[in-house]
mmCIF file as Biopython writes it, N, C-alpha, C and O atoms, coordinates in Angstrom:
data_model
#
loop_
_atom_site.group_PDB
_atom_site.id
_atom_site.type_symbol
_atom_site.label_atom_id
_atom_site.label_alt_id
_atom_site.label_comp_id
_atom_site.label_asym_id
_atom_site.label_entity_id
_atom_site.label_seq_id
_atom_site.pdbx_PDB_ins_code
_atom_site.Cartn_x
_atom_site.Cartn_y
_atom_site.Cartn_z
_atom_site.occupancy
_atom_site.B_iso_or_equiv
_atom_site.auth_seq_id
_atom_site.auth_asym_id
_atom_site.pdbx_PDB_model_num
ATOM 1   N N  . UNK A ? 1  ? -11.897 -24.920 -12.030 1.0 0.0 1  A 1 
ATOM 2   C CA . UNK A ? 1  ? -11.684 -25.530 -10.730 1.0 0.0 1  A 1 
ATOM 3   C C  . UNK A ? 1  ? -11.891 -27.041 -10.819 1.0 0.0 1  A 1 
ATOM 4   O O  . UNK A ? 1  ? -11.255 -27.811 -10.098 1.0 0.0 1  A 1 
ATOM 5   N N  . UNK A ? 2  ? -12.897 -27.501 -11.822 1.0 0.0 2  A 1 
ATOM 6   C CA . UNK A ? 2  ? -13.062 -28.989 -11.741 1.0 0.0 2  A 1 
ATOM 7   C C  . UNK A ? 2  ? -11.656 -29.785 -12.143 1.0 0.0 2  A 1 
ATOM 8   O O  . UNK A ? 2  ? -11.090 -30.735 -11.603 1.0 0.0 2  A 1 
ATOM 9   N N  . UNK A ? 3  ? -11.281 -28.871 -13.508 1.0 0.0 3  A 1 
ATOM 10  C CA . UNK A ? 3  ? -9.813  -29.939 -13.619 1.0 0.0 3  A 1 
ATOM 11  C C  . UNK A ? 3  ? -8.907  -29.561 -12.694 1.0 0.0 3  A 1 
ATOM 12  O O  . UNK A ? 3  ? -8.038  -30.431 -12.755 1.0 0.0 3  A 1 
ATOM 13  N N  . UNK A ? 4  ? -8.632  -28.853 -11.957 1.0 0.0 4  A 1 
ATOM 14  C CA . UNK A ? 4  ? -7.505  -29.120 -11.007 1.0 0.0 4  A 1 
ATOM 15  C C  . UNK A ? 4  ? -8.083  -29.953 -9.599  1.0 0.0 4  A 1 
ATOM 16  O O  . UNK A ? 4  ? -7.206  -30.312 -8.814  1.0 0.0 4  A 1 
ATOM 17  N N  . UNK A ? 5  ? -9.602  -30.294 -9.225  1.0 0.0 5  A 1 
ATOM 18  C CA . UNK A ? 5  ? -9.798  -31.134 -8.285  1.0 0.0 5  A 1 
ATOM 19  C C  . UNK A ? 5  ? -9.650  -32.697 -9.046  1.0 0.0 5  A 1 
ATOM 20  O O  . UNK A ? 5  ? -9.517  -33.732 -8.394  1.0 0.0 5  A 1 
ATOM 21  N N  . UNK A ? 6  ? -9.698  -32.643 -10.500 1.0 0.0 6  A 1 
ATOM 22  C CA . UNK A ? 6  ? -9.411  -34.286 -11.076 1.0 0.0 6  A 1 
ATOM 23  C C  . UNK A ? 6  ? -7.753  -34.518 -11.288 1.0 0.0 6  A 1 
ATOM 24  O O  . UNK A ? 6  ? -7.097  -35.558 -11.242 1.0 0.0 6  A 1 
ATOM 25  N N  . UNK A ? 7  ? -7.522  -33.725 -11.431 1.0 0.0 7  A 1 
ATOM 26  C CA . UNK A ? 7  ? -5.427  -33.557 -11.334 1.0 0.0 7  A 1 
ATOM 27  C C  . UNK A ? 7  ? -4.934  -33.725 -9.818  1.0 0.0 7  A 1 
ATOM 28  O O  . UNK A ? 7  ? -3.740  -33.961 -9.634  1.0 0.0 7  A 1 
ATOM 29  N N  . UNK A ? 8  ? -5.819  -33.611 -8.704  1.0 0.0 8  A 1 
ATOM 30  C CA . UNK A ? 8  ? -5.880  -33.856 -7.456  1.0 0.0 8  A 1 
ATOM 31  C C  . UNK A ? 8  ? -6.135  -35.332 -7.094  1.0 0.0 8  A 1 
ATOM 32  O O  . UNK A ? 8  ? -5.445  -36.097 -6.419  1.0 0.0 8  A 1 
ATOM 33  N N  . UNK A ? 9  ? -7.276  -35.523 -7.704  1.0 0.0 9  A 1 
ATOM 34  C CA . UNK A ? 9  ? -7.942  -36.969 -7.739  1.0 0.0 9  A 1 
ATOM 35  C C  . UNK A ? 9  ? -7.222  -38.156 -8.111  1.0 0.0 9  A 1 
ATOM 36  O O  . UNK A ? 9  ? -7.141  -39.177 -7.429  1.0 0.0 9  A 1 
ATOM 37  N N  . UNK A ? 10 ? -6.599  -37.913 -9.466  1.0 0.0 10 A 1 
ATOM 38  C CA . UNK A ? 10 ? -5.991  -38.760 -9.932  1.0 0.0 10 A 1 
ATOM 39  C C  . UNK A ? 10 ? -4.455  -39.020 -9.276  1.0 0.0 10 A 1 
ATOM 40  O O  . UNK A ? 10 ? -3.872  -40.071 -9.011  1.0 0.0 10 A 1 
ATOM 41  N N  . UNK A ? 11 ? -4.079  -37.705 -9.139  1.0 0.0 11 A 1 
ATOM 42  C CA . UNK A ? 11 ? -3.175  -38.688 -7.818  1.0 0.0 11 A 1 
ATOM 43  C C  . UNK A ? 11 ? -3.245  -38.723 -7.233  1.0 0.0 11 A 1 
ATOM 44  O O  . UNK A ? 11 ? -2.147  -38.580 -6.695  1.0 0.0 11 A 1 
ATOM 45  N N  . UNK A ? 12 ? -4.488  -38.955 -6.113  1.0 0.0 12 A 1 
ATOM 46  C CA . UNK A ? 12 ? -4.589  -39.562 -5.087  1.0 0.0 12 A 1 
ATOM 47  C C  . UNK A ? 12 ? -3.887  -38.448 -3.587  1.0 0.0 12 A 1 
ATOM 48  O O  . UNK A ? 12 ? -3.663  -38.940 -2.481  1.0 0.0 12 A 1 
ATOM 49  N N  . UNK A ? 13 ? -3.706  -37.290 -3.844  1.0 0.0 13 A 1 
ATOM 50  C CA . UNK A ? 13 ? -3.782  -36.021 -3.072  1.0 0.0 13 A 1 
ATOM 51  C C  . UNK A ? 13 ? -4.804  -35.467 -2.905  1.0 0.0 13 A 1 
ATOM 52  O O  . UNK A ? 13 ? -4.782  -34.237 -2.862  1.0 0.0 13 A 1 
ATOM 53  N N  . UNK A ? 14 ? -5.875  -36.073 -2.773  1.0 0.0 14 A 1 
ATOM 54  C CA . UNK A ? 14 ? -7.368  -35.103 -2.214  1.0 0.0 14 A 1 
ATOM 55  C C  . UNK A ? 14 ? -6.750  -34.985 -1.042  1.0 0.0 14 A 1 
ATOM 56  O O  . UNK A ? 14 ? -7.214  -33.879 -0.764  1.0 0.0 14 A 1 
ATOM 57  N N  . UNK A ? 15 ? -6.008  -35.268 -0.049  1.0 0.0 15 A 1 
ATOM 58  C CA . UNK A ? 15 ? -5.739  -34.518 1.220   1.0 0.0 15 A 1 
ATOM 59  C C  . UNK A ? 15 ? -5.246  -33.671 1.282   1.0 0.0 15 A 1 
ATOM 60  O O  . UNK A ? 15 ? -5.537  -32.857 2.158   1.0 0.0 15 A 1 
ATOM 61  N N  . UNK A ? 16 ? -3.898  -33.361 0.065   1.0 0.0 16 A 1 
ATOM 62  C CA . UNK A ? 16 ? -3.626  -31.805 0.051   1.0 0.0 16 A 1 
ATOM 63  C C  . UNK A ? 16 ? -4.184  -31.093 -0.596  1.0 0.0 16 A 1 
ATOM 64  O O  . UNK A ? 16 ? -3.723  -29.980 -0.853  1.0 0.0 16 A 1 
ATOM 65  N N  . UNK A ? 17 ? -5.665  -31.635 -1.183  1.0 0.0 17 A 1 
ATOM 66  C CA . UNK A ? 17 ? -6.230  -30.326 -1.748  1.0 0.0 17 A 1 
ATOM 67  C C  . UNK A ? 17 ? -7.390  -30.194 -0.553  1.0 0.0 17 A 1 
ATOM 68  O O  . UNK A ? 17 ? -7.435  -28.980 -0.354  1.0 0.0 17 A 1 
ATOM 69  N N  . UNK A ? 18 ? -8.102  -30.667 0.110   1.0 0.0 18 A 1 
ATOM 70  C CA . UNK A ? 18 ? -8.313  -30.641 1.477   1.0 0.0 18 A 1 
ATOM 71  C C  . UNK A ? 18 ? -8.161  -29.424 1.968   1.0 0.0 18 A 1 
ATOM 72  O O  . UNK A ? 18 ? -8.899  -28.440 2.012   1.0 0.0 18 A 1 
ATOM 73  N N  . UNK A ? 19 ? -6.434  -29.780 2.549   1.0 0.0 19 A 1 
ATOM 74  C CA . UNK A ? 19 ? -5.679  -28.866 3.309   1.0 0.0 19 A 1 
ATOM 75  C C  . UNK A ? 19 ? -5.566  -27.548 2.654   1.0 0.0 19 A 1 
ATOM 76  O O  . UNK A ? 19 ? -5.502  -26.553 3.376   1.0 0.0 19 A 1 
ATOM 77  N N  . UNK A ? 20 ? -5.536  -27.427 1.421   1.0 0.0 20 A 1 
ATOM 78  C CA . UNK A ? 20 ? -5.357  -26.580 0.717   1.0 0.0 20 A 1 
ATOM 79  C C  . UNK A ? 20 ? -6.392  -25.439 1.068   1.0 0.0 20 A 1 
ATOM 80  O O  . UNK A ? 20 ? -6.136  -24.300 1.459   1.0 0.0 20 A 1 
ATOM 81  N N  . UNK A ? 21 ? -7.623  -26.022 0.833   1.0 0.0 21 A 1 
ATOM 82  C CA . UNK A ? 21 ? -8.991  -25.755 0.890   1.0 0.0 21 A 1 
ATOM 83  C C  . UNK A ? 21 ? -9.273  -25.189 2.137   1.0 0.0 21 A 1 
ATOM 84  O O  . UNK A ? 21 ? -9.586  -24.007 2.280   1.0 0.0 21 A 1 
ATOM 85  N N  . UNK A ? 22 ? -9.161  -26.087 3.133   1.0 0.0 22 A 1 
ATOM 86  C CA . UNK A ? 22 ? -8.862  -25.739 4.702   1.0 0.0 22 A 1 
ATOM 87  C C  . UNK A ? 22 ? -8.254  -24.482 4.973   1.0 0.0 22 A 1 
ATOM 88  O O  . UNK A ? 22 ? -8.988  -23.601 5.421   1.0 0.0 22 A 1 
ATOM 89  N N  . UNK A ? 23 ? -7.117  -24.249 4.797   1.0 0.0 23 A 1 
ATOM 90  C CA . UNK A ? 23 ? -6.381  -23.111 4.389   1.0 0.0 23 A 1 
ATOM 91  C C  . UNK A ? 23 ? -6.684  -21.788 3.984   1.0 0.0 23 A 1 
ATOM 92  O O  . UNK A ? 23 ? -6.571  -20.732 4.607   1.0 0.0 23 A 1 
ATOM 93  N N  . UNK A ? 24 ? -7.095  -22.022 2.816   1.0 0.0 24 A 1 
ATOM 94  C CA . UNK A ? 24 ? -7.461  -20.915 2.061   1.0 0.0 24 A 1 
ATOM 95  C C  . UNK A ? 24 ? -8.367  -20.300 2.563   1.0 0.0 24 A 1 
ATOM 96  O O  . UNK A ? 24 ? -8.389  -19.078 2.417   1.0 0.0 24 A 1 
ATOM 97  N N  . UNK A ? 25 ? -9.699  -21.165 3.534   1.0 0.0 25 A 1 
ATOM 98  C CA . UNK A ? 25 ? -11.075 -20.472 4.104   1.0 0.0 25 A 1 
ATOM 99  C C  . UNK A ? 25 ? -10.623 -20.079 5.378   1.0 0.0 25 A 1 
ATOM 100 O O  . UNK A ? 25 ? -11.448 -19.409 5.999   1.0 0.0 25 A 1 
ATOM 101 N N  . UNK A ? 26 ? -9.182  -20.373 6.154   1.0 0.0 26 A 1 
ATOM 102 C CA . UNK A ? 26 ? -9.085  -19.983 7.574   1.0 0.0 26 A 1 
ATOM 103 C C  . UNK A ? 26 ? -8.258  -18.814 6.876   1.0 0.0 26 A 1 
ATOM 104 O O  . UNK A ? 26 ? -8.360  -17.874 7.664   1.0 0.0 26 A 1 
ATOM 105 N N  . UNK A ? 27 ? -7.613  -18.471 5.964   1.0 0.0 27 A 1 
ATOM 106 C CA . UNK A ? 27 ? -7.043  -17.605 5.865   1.0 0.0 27 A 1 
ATOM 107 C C  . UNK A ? 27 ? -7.804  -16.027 5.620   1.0 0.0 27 A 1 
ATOM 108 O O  . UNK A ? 27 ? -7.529  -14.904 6.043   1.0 0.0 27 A 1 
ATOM 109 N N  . UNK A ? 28 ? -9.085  -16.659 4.559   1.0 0.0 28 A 1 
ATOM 110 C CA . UNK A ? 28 ? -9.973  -15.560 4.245   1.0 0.0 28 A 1 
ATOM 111 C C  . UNK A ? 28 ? -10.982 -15.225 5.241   1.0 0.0 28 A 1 
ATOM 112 O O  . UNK A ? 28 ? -11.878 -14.385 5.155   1.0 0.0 28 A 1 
ATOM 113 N N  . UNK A ? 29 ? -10.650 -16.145 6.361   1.0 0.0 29 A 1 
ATOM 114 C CA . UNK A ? 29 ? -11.694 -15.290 7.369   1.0 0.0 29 A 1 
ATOM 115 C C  . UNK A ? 29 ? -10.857 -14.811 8.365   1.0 0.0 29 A 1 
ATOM 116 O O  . UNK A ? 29 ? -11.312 -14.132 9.285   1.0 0.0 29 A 1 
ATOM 117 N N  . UNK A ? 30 ? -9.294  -15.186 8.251   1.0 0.0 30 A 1 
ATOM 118 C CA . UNK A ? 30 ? -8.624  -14.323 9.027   1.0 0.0 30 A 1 
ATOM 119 C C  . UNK A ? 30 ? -8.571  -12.420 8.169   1.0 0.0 30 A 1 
ATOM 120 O O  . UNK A ? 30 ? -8.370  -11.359 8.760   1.0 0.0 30 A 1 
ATOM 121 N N  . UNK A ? 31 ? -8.768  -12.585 7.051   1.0 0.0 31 A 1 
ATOM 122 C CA . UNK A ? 31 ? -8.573  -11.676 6.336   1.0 0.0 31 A 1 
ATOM 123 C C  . UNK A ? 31 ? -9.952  -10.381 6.639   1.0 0.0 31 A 1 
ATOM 124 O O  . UNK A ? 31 ? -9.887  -9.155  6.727   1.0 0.0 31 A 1 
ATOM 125 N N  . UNK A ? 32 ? -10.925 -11.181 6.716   1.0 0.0 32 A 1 
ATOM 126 C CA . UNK A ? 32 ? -11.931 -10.883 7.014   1.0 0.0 32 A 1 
ATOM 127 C C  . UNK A ? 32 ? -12.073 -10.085 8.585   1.0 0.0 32 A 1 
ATOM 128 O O  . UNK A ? 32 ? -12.414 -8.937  8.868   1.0 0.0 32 A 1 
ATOM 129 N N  . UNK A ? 33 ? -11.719 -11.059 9.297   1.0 0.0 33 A 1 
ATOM 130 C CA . UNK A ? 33 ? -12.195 -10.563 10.671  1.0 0.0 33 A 1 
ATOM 131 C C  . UNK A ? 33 ? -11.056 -9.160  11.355  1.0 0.0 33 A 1 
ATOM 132 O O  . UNK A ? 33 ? -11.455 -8.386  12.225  1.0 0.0 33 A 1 
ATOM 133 N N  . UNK A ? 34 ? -9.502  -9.082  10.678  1.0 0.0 34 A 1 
ATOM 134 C CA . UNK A ? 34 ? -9.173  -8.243  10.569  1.0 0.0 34 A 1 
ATOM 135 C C  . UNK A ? 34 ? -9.325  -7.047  10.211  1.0 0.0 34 A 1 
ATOM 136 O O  . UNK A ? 34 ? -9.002  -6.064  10.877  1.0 0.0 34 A 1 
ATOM 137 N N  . UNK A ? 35 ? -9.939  -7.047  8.899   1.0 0.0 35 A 1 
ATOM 138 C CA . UNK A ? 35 ? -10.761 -5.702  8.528   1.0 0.0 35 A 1 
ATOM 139 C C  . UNK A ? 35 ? -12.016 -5.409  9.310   1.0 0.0 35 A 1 
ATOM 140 O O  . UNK A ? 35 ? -12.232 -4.199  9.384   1.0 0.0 35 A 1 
ATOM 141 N N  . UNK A ? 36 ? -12.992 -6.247  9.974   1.0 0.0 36 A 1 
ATOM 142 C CA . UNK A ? 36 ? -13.535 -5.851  10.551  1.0 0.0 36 A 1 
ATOM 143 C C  . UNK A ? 36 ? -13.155 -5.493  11.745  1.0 0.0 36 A 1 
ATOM 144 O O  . UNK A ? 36 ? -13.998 -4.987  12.485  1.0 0.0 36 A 1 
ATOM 145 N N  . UNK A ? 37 ? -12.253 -5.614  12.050  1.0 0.0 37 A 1 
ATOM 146 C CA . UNK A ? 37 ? -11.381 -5.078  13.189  1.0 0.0 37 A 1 
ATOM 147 C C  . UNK A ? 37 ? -11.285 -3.823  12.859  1.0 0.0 37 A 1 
ATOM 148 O O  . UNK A ? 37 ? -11.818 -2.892  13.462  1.0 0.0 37 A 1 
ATOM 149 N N  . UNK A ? 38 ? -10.473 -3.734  11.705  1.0 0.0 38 A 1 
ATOM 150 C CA . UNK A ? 38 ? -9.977  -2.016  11.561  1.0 0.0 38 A 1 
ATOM 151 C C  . UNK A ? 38 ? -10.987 -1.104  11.719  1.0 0.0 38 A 1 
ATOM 152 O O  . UNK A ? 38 ? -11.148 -0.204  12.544  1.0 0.0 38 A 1 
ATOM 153 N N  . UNK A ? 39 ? -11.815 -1.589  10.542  1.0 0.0 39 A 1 
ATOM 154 C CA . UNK A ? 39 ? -13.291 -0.632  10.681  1.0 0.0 39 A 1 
ATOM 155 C C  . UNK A ? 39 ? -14.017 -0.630  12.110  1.0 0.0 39 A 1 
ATOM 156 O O  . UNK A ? 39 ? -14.651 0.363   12.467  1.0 0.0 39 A 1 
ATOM 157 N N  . UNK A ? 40 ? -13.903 -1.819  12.951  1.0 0.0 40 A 1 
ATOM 158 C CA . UNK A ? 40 ? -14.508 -1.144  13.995  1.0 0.0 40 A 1 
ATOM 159 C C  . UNK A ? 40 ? -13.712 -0.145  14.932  1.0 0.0 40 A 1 
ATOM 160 O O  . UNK A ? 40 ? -14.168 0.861   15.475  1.0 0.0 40 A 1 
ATOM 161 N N  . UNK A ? 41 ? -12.502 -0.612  14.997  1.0 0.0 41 A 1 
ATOM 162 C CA . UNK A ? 41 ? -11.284 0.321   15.734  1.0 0.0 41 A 1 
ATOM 163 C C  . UNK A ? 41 ? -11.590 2.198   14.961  1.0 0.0 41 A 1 
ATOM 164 O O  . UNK A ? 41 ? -11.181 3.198   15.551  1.0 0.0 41 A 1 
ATOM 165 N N  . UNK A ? 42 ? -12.188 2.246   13.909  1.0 0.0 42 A 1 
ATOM 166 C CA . UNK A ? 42 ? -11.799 3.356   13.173  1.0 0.0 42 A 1 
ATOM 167 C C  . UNK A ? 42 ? -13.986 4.314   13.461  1.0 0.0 42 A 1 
ATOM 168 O O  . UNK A ? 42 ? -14.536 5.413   13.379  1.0 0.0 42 A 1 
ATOM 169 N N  . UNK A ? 43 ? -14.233 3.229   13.708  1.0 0.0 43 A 1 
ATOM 170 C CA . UNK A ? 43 ? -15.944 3.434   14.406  1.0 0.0 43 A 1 
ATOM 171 C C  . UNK A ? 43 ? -15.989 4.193   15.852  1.0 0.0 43 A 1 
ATOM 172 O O  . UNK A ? 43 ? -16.788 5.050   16.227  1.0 0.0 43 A 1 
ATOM 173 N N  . UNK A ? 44 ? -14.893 3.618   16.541  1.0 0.0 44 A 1 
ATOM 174 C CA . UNK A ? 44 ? -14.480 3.863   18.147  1.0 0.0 44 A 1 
ATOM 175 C C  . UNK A ? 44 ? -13.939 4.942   17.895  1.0 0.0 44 A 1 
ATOM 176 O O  . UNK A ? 44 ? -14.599 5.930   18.216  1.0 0.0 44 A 1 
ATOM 177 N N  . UNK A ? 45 ? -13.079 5.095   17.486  1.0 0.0 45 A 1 
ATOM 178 C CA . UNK A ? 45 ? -12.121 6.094   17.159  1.0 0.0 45 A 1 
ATOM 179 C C  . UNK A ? 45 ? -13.085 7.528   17.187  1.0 0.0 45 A 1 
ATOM 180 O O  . UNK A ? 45 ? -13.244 8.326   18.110  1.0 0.0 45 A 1 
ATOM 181 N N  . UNK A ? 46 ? -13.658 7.524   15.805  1.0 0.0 46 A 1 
ATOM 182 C CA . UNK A ? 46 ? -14.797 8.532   15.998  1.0 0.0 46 A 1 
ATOM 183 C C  . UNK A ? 46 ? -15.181 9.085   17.224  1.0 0.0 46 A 1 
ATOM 184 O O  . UNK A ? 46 ? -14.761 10.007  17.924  1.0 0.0 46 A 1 
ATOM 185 N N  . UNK A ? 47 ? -16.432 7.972   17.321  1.0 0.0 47 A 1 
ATOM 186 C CA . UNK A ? 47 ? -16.924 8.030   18.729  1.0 0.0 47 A 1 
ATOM 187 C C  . UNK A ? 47 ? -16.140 8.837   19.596  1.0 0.0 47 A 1 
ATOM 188 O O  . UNK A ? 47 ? -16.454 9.818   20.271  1.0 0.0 47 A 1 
ATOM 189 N N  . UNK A ? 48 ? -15.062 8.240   19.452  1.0 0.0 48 A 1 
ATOM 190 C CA . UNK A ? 48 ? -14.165 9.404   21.264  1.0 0.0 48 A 1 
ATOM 191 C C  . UNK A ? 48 ? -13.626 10.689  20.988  1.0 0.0 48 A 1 
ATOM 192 O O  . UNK A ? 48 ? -13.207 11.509  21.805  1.0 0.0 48 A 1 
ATOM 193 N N  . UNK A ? 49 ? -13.699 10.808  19.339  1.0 0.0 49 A 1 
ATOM 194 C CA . UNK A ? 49 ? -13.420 12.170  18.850  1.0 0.0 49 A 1 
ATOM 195 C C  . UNK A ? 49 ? -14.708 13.004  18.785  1.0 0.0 49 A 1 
ATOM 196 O O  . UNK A ? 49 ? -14.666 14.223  18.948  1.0 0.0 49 A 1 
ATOM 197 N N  . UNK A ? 50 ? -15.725 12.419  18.572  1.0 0.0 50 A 1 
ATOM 198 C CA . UNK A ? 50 ? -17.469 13.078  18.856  1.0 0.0 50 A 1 
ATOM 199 C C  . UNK A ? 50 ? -17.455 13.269  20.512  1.0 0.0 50 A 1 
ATOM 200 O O  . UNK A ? 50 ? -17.817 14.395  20.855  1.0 0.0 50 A 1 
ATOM 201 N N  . UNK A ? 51 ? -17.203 12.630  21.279  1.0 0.0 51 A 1 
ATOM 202 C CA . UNK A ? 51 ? -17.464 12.875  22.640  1.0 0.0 51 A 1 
ATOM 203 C C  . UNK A ? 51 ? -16.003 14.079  23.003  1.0 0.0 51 A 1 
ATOM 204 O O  . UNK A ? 51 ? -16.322 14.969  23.791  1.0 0.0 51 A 1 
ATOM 205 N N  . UNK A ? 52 ? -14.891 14.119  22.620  1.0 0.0 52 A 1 
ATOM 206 C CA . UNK A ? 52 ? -13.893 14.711  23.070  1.0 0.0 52 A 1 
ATOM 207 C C  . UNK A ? 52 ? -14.506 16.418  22.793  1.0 0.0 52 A 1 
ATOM 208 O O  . UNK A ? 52 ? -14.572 17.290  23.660  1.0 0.0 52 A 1 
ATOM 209 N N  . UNK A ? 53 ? -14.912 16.554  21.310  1.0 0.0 53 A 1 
ATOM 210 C CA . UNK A ? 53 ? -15.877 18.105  20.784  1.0 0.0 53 A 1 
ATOM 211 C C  . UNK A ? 53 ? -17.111 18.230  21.259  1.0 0.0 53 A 1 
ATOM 212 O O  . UNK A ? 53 ? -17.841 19.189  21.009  1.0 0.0 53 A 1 
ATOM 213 N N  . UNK A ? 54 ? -17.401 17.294  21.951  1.0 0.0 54 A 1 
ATOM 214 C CA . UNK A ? 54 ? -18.941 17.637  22.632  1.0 0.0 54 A 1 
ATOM 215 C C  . UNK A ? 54 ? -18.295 18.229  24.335  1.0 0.0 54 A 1 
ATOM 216 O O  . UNK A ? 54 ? -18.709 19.227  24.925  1.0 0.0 54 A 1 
ATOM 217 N N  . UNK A ? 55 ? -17.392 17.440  24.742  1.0 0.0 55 A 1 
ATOM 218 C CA . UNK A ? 55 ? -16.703 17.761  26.316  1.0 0.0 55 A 1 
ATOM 219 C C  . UNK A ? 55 ? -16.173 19.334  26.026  1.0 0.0 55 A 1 
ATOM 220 O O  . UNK A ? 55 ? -16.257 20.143  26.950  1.0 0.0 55 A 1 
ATOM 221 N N  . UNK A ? 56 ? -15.771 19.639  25.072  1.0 0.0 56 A 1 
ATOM 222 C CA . UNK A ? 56 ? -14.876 20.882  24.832  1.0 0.0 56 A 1 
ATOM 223 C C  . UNK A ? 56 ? -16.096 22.105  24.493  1.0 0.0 56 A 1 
ATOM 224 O O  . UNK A ? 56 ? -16.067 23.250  24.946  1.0 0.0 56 A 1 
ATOM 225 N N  . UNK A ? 57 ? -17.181 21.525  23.559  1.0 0.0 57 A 1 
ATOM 226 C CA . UNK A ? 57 ? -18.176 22.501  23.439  1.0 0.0 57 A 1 
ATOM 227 C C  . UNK A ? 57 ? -18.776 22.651  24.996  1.0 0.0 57 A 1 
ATOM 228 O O  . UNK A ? 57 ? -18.661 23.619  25.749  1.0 0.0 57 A 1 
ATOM 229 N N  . UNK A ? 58 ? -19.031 22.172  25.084  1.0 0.0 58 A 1 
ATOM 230 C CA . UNK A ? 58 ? -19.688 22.278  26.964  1.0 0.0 58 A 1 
ATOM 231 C C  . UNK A ? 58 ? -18.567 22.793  27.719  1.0 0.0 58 A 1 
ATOM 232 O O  . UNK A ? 58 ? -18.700 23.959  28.091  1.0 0.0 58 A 1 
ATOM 233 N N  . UNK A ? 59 ? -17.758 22.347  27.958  1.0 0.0 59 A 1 
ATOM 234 C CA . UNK A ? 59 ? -16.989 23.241  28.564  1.0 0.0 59 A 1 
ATOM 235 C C  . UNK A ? 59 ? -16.336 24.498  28.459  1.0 0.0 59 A 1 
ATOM 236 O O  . UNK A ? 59 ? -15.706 25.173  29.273  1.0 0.0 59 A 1 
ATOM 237 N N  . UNK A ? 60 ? -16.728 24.699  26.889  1.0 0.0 60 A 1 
ATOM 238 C CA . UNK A ? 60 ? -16.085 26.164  26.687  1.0 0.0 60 A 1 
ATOM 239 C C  . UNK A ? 60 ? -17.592 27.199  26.584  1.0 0.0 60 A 1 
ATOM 240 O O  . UNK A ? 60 ? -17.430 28.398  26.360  1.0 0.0 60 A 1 
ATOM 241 N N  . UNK A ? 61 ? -18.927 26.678  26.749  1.0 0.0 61 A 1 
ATOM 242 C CA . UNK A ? 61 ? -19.702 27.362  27.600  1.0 0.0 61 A 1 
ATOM 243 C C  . UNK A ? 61 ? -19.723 28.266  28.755  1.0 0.0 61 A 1 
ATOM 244 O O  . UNK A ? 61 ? -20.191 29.397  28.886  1.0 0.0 61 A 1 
ATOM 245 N N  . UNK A ? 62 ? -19.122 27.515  29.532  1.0 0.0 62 A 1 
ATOM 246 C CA . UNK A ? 62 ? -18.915 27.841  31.220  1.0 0.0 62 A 1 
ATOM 247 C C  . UNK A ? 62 ? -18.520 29.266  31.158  1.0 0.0 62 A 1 
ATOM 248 O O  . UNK A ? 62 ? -18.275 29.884  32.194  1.0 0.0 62 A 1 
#
């Protein structure tokens, strides 16, 4: 990583490695916060399938 920030340096593009940089960390926390999306969507999910067999066990009591 150091020689490609001095191959940056030397010409005088530290702003597109910056941006680059910039980039890369909004991307991996878009990457991020998506999966924690899924997994929580897939947490819920459960949940209403645990409550749907608990409504059905109780009701098929009666």
């Amino acid at each position: 990583m150091d020689e490609l920030t001095r191959a940056f340096a030397s010409r005088g593009d530290l702003a597109h490695l910056a941006l680059f940089l910039w980039a890369s960390g909004a991307s991996g926390l878009l990457v991020w916060a998506l999966k924690e999306l899924a997994s929580s969507n897939r947490r819920f999910n459960d949940f209403v399938a645990e409550i749907a067999r608990l409504t059905r066990f109780f009701n098929d009591r009666r």
